[in-house]
Structure formats: structure tokens, C-alpha cells
VEXDREN-2710 file (C-alpha; in Angstrom, 1 decimal):
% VEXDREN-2710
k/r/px/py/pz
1/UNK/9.4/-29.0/2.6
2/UNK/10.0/-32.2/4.9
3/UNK/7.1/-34.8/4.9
4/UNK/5.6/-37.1/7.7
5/UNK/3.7/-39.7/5.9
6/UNK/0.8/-42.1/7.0
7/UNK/0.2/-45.6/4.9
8/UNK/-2.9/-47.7/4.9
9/UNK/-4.5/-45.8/8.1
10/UNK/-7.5/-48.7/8.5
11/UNK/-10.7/-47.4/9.5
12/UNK/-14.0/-49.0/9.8
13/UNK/-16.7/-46.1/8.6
14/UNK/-19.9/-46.2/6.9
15/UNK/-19.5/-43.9/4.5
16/UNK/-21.1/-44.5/0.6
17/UNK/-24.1/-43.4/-2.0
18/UNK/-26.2/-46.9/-0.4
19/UNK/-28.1/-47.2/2.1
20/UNK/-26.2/-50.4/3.1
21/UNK/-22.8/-48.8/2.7
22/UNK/-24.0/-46.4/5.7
23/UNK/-25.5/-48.8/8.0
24/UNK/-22.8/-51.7/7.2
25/UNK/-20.4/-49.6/7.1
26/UNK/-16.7/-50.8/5.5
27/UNK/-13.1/-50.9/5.9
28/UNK/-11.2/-47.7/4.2
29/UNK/-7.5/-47.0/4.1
30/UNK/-6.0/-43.9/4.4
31/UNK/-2.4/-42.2/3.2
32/UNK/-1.1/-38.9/4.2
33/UNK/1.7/-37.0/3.6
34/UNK/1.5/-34.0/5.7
35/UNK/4.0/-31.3/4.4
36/UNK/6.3/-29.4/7.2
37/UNK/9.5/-28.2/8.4
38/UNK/10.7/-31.0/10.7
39/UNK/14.7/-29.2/11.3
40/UNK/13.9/-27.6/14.7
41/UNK/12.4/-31.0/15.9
42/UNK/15.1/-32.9/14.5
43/UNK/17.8/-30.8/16.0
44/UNK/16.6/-30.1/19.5
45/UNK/14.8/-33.6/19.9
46/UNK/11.5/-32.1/20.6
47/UNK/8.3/-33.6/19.4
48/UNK/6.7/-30.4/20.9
49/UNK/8.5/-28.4/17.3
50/UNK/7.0/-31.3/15.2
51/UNK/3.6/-32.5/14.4
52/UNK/2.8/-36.2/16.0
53/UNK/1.8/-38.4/13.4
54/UNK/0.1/-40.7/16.2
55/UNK/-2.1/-37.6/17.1
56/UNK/-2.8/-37.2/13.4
57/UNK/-4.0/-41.0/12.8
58/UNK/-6.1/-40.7/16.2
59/UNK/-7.7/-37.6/14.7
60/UNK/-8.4/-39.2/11.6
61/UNK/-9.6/-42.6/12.8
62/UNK/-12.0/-40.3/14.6
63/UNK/-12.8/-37.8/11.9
64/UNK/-14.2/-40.8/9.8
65/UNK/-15.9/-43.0/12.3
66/UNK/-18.0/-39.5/13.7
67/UNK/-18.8/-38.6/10.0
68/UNK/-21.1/-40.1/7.3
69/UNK/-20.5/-38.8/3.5
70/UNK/-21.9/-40.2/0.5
71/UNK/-18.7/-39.7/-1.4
72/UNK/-15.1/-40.6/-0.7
73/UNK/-14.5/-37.5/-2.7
74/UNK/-16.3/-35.4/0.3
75/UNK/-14.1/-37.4/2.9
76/UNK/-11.2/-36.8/1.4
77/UNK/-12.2/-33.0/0.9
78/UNK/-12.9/-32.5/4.7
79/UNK/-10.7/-34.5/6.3
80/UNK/-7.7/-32.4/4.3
81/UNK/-9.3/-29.1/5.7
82/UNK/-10.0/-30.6/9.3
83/UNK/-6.5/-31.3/9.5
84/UNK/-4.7/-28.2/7.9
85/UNK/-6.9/-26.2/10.7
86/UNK/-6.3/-28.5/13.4
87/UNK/-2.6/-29.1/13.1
88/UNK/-0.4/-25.7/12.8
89/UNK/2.7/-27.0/11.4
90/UNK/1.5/-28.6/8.9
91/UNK/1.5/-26.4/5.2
92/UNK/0.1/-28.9/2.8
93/UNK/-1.4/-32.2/3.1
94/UNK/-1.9/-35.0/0.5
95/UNK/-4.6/-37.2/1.4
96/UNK/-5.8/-40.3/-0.3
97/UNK/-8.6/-42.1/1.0
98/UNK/-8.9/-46.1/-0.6
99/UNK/-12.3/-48.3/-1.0
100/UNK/-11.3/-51.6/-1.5
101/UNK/-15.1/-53.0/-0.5
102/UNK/-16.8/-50.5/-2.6
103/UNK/-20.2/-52.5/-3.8
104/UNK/-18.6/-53.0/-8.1
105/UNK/-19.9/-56.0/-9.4
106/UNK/-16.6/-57.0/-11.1
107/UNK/-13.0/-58.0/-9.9
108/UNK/-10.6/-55.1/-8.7
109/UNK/-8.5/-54.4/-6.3
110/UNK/-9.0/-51.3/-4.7
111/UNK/-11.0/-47.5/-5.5
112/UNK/-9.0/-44.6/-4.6
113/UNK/-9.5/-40.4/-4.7
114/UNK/-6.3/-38.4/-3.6
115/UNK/-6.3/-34.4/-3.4
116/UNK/-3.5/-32.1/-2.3
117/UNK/-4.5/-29.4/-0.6
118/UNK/-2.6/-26.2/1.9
119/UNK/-2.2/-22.9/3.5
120/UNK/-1.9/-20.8/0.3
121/UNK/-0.8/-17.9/0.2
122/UNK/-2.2/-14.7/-0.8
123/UNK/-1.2/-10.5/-0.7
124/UNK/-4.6/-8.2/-0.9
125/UNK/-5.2/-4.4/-1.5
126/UNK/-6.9/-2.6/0.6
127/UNK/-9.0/0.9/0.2
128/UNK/-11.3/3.1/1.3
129/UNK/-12.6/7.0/0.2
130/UNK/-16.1/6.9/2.0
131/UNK/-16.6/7.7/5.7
132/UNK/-15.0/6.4/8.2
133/UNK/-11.9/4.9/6.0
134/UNK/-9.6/3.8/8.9
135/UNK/-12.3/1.9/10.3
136/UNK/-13.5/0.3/7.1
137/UNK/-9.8/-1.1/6.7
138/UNK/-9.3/-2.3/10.2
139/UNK/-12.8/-3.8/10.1
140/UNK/-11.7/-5.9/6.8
141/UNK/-8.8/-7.4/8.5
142/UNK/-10.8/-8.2/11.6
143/UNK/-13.2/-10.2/9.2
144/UNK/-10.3/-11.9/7.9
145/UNK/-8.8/-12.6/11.1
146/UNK/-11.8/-14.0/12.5
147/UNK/-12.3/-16.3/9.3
148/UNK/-10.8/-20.1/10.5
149/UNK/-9.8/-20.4/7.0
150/UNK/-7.8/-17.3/6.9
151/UNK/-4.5/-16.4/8.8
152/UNK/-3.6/-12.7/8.5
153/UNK/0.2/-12.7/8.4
154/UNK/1.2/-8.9/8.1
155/UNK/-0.7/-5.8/7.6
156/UNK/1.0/-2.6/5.9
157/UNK/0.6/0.8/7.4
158/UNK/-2.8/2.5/6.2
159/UNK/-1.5/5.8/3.6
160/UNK/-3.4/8.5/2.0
161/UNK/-3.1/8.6/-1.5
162/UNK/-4.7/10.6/-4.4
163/UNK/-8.0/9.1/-6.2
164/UNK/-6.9/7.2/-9.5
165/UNK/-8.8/6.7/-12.5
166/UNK/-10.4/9.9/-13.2
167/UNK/-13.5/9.9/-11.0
168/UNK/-13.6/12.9/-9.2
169/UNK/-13.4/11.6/-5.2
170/UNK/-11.9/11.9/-2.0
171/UNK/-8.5/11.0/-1.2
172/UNK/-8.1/7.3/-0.8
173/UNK/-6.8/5.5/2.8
174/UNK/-4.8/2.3/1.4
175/UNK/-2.6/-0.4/2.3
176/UNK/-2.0/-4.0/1.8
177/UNK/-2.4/-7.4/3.4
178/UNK/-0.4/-10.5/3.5
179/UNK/-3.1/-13.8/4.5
180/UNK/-2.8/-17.2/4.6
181/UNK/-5.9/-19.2/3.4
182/UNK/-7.5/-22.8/2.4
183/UNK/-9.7/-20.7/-0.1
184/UNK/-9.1/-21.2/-3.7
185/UNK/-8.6/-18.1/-5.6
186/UNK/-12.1/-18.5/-7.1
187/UNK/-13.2/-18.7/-3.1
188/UNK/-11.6/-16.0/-1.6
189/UNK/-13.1/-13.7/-4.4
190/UNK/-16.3/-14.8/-3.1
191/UNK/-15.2/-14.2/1.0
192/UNK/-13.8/-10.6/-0.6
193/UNK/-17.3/-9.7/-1.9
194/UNK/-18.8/-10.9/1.0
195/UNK/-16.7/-8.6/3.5
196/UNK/-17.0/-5.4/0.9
197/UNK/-21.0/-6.1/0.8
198/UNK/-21.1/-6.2/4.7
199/UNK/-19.3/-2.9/4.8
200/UNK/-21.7/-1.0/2.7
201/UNK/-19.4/-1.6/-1.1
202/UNK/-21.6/-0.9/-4.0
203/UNK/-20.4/-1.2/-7.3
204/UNK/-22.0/1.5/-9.3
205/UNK/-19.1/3.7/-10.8
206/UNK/-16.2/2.5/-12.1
207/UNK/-13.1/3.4/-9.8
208/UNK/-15.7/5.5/-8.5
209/UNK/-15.8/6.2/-4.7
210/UNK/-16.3/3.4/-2.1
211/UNK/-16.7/2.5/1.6
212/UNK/-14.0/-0.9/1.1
213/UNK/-12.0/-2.0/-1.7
214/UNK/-10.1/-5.3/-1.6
215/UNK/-8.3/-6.5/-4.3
216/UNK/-5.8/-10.3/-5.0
217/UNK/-3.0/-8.7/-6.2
218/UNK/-0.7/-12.1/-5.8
219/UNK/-2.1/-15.5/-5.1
220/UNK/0.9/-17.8/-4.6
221/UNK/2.7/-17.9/-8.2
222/UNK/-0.6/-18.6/-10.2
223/UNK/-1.6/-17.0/-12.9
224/UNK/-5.5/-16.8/-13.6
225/UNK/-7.0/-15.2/-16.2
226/UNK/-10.5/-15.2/-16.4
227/UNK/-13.6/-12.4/-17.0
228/UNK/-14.0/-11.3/-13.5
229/UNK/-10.6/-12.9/-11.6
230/UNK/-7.4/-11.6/-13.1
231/UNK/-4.1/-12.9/-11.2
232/UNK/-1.7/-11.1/-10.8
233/UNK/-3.5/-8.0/-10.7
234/UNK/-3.6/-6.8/-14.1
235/UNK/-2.4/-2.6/-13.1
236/UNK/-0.8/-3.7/-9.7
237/UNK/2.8/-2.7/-11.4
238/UNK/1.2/1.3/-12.4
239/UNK/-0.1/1.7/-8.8
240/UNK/2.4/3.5/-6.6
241/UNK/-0.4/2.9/-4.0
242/UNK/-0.7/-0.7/-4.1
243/UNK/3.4/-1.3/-4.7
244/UNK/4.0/1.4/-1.7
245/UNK/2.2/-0.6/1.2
246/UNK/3.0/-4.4/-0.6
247/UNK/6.9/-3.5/-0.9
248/UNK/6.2/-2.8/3.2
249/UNK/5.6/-5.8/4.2
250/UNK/6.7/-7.9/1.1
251/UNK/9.6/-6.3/-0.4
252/UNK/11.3/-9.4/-1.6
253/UNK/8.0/-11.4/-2.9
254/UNK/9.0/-11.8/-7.2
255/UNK/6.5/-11.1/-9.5
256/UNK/5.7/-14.1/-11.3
257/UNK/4.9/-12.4/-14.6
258/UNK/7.9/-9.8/-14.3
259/UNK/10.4/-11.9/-12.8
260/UNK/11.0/-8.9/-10.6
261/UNK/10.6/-8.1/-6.4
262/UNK/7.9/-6.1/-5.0
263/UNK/10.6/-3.7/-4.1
264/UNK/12.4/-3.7/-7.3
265/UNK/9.4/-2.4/-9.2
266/UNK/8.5/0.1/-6.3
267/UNK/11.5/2.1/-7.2
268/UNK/11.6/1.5/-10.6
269/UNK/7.9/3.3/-10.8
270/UNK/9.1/5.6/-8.2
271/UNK/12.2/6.7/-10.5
272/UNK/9.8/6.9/-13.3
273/UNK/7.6/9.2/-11.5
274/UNK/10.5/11.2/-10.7
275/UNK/11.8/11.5/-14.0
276/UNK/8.8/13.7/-15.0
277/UNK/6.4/11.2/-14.4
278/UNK/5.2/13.8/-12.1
279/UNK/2.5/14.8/-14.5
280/UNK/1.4/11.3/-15.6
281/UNK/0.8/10.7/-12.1
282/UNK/-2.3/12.8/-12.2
283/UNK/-3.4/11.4/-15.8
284/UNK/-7.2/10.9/-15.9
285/UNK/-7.5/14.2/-13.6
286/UNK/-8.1/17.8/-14.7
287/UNK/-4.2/18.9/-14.2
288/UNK/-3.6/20.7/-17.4
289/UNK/-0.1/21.7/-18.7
290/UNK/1.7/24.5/-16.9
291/UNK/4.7/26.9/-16.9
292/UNK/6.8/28.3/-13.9
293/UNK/7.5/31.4/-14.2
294/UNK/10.4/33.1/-11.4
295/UNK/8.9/35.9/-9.8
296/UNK/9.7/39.8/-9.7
297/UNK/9.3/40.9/-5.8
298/UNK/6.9/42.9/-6.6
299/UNK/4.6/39.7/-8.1
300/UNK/5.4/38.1/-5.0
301/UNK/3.9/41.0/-3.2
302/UNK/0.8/40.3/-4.8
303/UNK/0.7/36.7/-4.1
304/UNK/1.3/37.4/-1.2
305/UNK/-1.5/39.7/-0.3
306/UNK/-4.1/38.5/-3.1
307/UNK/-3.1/34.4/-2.2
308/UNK/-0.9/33.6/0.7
309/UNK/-2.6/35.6/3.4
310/UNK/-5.5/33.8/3.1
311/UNK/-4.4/29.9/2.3
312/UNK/-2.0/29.8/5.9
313/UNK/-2.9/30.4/8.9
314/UNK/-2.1/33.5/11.0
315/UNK/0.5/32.3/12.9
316/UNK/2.5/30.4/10.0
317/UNK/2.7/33.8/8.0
318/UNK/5.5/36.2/8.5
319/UNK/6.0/39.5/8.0
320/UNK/6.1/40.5/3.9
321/UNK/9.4/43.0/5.4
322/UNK/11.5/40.1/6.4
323/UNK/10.6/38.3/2.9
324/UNK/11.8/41.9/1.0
325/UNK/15.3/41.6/3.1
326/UNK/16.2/38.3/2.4
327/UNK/15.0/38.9/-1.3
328/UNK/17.3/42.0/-1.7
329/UNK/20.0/39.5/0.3
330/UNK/19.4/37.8/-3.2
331/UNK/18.9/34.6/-0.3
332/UNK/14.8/34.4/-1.2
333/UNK/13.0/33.9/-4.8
334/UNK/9.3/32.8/-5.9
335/UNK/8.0/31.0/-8.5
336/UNK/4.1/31.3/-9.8
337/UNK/2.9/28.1/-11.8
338/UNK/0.1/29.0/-15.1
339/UNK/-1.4/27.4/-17.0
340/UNK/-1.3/27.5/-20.8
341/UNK/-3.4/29.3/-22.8
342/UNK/-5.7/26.9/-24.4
343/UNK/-6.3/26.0/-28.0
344/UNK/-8.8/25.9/-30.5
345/UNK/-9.3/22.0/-31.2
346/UNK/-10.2/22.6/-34.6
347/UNK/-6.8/24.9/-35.8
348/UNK/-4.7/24.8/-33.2
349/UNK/-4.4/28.6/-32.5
350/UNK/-4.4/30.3/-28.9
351/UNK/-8.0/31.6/-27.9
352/UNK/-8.0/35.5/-26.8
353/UNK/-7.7/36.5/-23.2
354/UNK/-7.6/39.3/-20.9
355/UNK/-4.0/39.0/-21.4
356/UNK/-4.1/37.8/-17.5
357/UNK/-2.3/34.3/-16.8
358/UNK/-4.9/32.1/-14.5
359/UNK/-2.3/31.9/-11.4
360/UNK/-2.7/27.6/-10.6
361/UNK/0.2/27.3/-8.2
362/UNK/2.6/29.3/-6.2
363/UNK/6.2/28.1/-4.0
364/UNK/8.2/31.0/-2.1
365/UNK/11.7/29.3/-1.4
366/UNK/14.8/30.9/1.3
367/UNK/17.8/29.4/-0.6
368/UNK/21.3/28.9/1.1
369/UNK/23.8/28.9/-2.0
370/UNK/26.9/28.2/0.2
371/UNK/25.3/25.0/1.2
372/UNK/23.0/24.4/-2.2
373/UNK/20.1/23.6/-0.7
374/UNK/16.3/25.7/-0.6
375/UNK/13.9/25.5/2.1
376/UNK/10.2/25.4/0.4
377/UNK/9.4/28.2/2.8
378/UNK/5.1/28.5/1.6
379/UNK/3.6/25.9/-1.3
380/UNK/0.1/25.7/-2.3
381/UNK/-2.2/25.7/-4.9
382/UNK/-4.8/27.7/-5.6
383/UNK/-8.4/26.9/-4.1
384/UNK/-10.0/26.2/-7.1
385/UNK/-7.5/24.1/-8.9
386/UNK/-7.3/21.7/-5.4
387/UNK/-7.5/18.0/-5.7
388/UNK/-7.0/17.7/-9.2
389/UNK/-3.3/17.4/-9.9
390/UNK/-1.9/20.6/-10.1
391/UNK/0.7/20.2/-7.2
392/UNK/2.5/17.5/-8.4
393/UNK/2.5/18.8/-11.5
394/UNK/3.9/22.1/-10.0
395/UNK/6.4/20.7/-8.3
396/UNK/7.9/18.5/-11.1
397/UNK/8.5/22.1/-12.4
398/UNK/10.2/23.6/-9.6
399/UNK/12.8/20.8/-9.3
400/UNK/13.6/21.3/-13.6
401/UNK/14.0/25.3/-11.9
402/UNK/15.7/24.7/-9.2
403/UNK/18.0/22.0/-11.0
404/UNK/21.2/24.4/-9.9
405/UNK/20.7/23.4/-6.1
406/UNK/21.2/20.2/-4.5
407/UNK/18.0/19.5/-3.1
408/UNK/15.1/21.1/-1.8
409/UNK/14.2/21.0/2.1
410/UNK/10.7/20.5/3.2
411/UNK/9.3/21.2/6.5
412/UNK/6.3/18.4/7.2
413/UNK/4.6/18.8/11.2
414/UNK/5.3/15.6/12.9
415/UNK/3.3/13.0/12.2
416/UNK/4.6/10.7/15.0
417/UNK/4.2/12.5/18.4
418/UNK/2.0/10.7/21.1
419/UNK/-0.3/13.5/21.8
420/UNK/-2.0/14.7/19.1
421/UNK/-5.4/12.9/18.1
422/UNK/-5.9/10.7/15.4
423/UNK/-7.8/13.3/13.3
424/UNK/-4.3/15.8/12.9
425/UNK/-2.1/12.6/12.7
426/UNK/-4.2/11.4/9.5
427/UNK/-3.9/15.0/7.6
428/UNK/-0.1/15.1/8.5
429/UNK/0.0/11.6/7.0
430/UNK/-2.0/13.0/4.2
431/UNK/0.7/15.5/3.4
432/UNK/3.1/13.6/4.2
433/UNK/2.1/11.0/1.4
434/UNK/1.8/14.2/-1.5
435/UNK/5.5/14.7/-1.4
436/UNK/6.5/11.1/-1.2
437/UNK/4.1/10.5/-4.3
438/UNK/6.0/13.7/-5.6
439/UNK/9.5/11.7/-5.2
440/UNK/10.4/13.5/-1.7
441/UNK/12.0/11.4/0.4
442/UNK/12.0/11.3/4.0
443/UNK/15.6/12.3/6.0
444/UNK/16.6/11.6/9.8
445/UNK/16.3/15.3/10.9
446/UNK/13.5/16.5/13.1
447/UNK/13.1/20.6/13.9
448/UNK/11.1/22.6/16.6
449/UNK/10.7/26.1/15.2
450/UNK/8.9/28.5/17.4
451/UNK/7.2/26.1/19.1
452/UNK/5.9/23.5/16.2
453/UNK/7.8/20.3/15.4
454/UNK/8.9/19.3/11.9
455/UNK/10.4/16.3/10.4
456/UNK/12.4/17.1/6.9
457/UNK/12.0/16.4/4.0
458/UNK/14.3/16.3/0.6
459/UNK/13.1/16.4/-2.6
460/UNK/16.8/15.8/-4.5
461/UNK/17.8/18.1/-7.4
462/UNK/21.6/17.9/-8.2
463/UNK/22.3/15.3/-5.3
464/UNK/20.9/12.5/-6.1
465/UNK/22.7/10.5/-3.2
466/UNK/21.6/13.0/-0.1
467/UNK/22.3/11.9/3.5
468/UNK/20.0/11.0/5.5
469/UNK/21.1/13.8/8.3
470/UNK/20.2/17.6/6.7
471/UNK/20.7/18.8/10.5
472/UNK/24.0/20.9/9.3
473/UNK/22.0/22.1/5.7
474/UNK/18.4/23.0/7.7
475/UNK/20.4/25.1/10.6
476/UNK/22.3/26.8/7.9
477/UNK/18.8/27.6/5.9
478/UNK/17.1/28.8/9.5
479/UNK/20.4/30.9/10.0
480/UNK/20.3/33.1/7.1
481/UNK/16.7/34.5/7.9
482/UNK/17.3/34.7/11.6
483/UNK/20.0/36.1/14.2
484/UNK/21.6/33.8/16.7
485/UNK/20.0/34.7/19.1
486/UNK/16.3/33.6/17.8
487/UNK/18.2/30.4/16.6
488/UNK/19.5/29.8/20.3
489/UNK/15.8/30.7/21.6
490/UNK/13.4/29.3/19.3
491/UNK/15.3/26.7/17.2
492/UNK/16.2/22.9/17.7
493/UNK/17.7/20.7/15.0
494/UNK/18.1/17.3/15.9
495/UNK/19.1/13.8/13.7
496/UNK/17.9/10.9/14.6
END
């Protein structure tokens, strides 16, 4: 960083513990070094790109005359923050503020106090599961933005993610927040509990549900660890919610415990996760182990009547007669997802049932083996087994069953369109956000199918280096179960 320094600034003030000092009054001298990046000036000529040092020893000649302090320790301390907020360029500022007058009844030569102080800066989580989330998070970074000693730099996008920590809660709306600030860490802890507090924030329950929740994940390079400040944040690197939104707007930021980017440890959790970390995941929730089982039609028949009927709506379902032709095609399968039979704690053996599997889960998939690719034609999971894991859990199955394809396609409705109301737009995000969570990742294509639009998604099996555009893959899916002309009527593929 390029420096603009001041030396022996002269200033008569009364500042001082006696009562003399203040009336009297004294000479005190005053260096700076204000920290900045002087290139642009120094190329273009333009003192409009740089900060005028004149300007700056007017503002401090002033800033001392119009102030009394009984310390030079308090001068010094103000007059650093006056200038860091009144001078934009300027990063960092070292300020040293001499007393060669002070009242010591022995020889010396001068009495100094010099402090370094700067924009620091600072990356924050952000999260709410109480209420109105969206407006809890938008509300924090308007208190932040209105703070003089804060500067919001970026915010992430807002995402829904699952509840972590085994608390059973609503889903979570997250995201992160890049800032600027003159607080110390130890400070902006304080402002932190001050913003949750006005927002409602009571800590009763341990990563137990919340109105606001902001967290320092990364405050410059330090690294603090104390009873109730921990810096870094001590499980930022397990938290596929906090990495997700930071690697958004900080991708390249390095750890400085890890030695690693933001973005770096993003995808090394996210291939963890998708290396059967599916399941772990939902560790601390009620998800127990399951099986996949691949389905006789005539299971599916029941699913379909006892299940599926009821957990899509009307419109969404088709007829169980076009699901029997494609089956006997041998171009459509189904998979049901149980759960284990449980064990006796004490010696290990199975405990007696009915001899009837609880159903948790269910997928029914329209498979295209020239092109090695499924469409996950219906997914859900049973009513009672909702929120608590089980989907992720079931889908880590289906891609070890499905291993022989290249990936699997999944319709999502359109999260992006301008007229749908905020409400829709946040449970499409929501859903959205399960399959990226379950490794899905998001491709270029778009679809309208009788009338609803889709963007695709790819959760990779074989092909672990899929294109972007699935256009070619989708319209061959959509063509096996359809004639050309339905295709030509009621279909649109497009990629972006």
C-alpha cells in the first residue's frame, strides 16, 4: 500500500488531565502516515484519485483546536477514526500525536502515543428460521449499512438450506456478507448482538431456531481464540451453508488456518458429500439407514395409488396406463427406499415385525438407454418421514442404483421468471437448494412442458464431466414417452 505522510503537524490545543493544560492550552505535533493506493493519481495527474494531504492537516489542525481530551491517548484514538470516515481513500492510518510541554517536573524531550488503526476487513454469516426470514436478513444488512463504521462490500444471494445440529426446526434462509469496519473483532461481536437483540434473537436452545443469526466467519487473517469469540469460525469448513454463499462473493479469500480458498474447500466438501457424504449430511437428524429396493410394476401400482396420488398434485400426475407402456417398453423402472429393521441394543438381533417394510421414500424414473441418461419422472418422501433427512439419504442410493447411466435429469419449475410472487420463487429456491445439497448440479437447459417451465438439473452418475447443454439428452427422454406430435405441440427445449 502507498503512503502520504504528515511530520510535526503543529497545533496549539488545550488538551491534558489539568485544569491549566485545558485553559493554557499547548503546542502538540502531529505525524501521519495515511495508507492508500496513490497509482491512478500518479498516472492520470489527478489529485481528484488521491487524498490531499493539505485537506488532511486542515482537518486535523481543526479536529484538535474544536476538541478538549484529557488524554493524548483519546486524541490520538479519535482523530484516527475521524479521519478513516472522513477521507475514503485512505485504508489505514498511523497517527502519532507528541507532547513536548507536557507539565513533567524533569528534563525530556518530548511525550509521544502512536496507534495504527483501518478499514478492516470482515466476512459474516447470515441466518434466519423464524418468521419473516427474508426480511430478518435484509434488515441486518440495512443495520450494517446504516452503521458509519461499517461499509457493506457484497452481499451473497439468500438460500434455503436444511436445519443443522439436530434441533428439530424449520428450514433455514442463509447467506453471507462481506463488510468493511473500524470495529475490532471484540466490537463488532458486540454491534452483532446488538442487531440480533433488535430483531427479536434469543438465545435459549442451542442451534435451536431463531429470528437472526450472524456469525464472524473471517476477520482479516487473525486468529482469536477466546471463550465466546472464536476466529476463524471454528465449523465454517463442515457448513456447506456458510461455504455455499461465502465462495459467492469471496471465492478466492484463503483460509488462514487451511491455507486453502473459500472456493477450494466449497468443492472439496461438496465432493465429500457426494461421495456418500449424502447421509452425514443429515447427521444429528432422525434419517436412519435405508435400502433401495427396484420395483416389480405391480409395487409401483401400489405406490402409486396408496402414495403418489396423493403427494402431487392433479395436474402433475399421469395416467398409471402410460407408466405400464413405457414399463413393458423396459424404458420406465421404480425404486421404493426402507428402512432397516431395527435392533435390539442389548444383542444385536432384528426385533419381530409384521413382515411389512415401513415404505420412507419412493423415485419413479423414464430412462433413455441409447442416450444413458434417466429423467427422475416423481421423487418424494413419505409424509411422515419429511424434514428429517430421508431424501438425501434416498437419493445417495439411487445414484449407487443407477451407477450404469450417465446422469440423472431433474426437472426443477423456474425459479427465475418475472411474474411469479416472491412466496413461489422462495419454495422453488427451496427445492432448488435440496438437490444442490444432494450434489445436483445446475445445466444451461430450460423446458416448457405442457404449459409449466423447467430448468434441468443433473445429478452425475457415470459422467462425471457432463455438459452444461442436456437440450439433445432431455428431448430424447420427453421423446420416448410421447409422439411427435405432442413434442411439436406441447414441448420446448432450449440452452441457454
Amino acid at each position: 500500500m502507498d503512503e502520504i505522510r504528515i511530520e510535526n503537524l503543529r497545533v496549539y490545543a488545550h488538551h491534558g488531565v489539568y485544569r491549566e493544560e485545558n485553559e493554557k492550552g499547548q503546542n502538540f505535533y502531529i505525524n501521519a502516515t495515511l495508507e492508500t493506493d496513490t497509482r491512478k493519481a500518479g498516472i492520470l495527474d489527478d489529485l481528484g484519485l488521491s487524498t490531499n494531504y493539505g485537506e488532511v492537516c486542515k482537518f486535523l489542525h481543526r479536529f484538535l483546536k474544536e476538541h478538549t481530551y484529557k488524554l493524548i491517548e483519546t486524541v490520538a484514538e479519535t482523530a484516527a477514526e475521524a479521519l478513516l470516515l472522513h477521507f475514503p481513500l485512505v485504508k489505514n492510518v498511523t497517527l502519532e500525536v507528541r507532547k513536548p510541554e507536557a507539565p513533567i517536573p524533569l528534563s525530556f524531550e518530548s511525550v509521544s502515543v502512536k496507534i495504527s488503526r483501518g478499514w478492516r476487513k470482515a466476512y459474516l454469516a447470515c441466518g434466519s428460521n423464524m418468521g419473516d426470514k427474508k426480511g430478518y436478513l435484509d434488515g441486518a444488512v440495512r443495520a450494517f449499512r446504516s452503521d458509519i463504521k461499517c461499509r457493506v462490500l457484497r452481499v451473497s444471494d439468500w438460500i434455503v438450506t436444511a436445519p443443522y445440529g439436530g434441533v428439530e426446526q424449520d428450514d433455514f434462509l442463509n447467506g453471507a456478507m462481506e463488510i468493511e469496519t473500524l470495529y475490532t473483532p471484540r466490537m463488532l461481536l458486540e454491534k452483532i448482538h446488538e442487531i440480533e437483540s433488535a430483531y427479536g434473537r434469543e438465545r435459549k436452545v442451542h442451534w435451536g431456531p431463531r429470528t437472526l443469526d450472524l456469525d464472524i466467519l473471517l476477520y482479516e487473517d487473525r486468529m482469536i481464540d477466546e471463550e465466546d469469540l472464536m476466529i476463524p469460525h471454528v465449523d465454517m469448513h463442515n457448513r456447506d451453508f456458510v461455504l455455499g454463499p461465502l465462495a459467492q462473493i469471496a471465492p478466492y479469500k484463503i483460509h488462514p488456518l487451511f491455507g486453502k480458498s473459500i472456493l477450494q474447500m466449497y468443492e472439496e466438501h461438496r465432493k465429500h458429500v457426494g461421495d456418500g457424504g449424502l447421509a452425514r449430511a443429515a447427521e444429528g437428524r432422525e434419517a436412519q439407514n435405508m435400502w433401495a429396493r427396484k420395483l416389480t410394476l405391480e409395487e409401483a401400482g401400489e405406490i402409486y395409488t396408496d402414495y403418489l396420488k396423493g403427494d402431487f398434485p392433479p395436474a402433475e400426475i399421469k395416467p398409471f396406463s402410460i407408466i405400464e407402456k413405457m414399463w413393458k417398453k423396459g424404458c420406465y423402472q421404480a425404486y421404493g427406499f426402507y428402512e432397516e429393521e431395527k435392533a435390539d441394543k442389548r444383542t444385536g438381533e432384528k426385533e419381530e415385525t409384521d413382515g411389512a417394510q415401513p415404505l420412507c421414500a419412493y423415485a419413479f424414473l423414464l430412462a433413455n438407454k441409447e442416450e444413458h441418461v434417466l429423467l427422475l419422472d416423481y421423487f418424494a418422501v413419505c409424509r411422515q418421514k419429511r424434514g428429517k433427512g430421508y431424501g438425501s439419504l434416498a437419493l445417495s442410493l439411487l445414484q449407487k442404483e443407477c451407477a450404469g447411466f450417465d446422469a440423472l435429469v431433474i426437472e426443477v419449475e423456474d425459479d427465475e421468471l418475472d411474474d411469479i410472487d416472491e412466496e413461489v420463487r422462495l419454495v422453488r429456491k427451496r427445492r432448488i437448494s435440496f438437490y444442490t445439497h444432494a450434489g445436483c448440479v445446475m445445466t444451461s437447459t430450460r423446458s416448457r412442458v405442457w404449459g409449466v417451465d423447467y430448468r434441468i438439473m443433473a445429478l452425475p452418475l457415470l459422467d462425471t464431466e457432463m455438459r452444461p447443454d442436456m437440450a439433445d439428452k432431455v428431448t430424447a427422454l420427453y421423446g420416448g414417452m410421447y409422439n411427435k406430435e405432442a413434442m411439436k405441440k406441447h414441448f420446448a427445449i432450449t440452452a441457454l
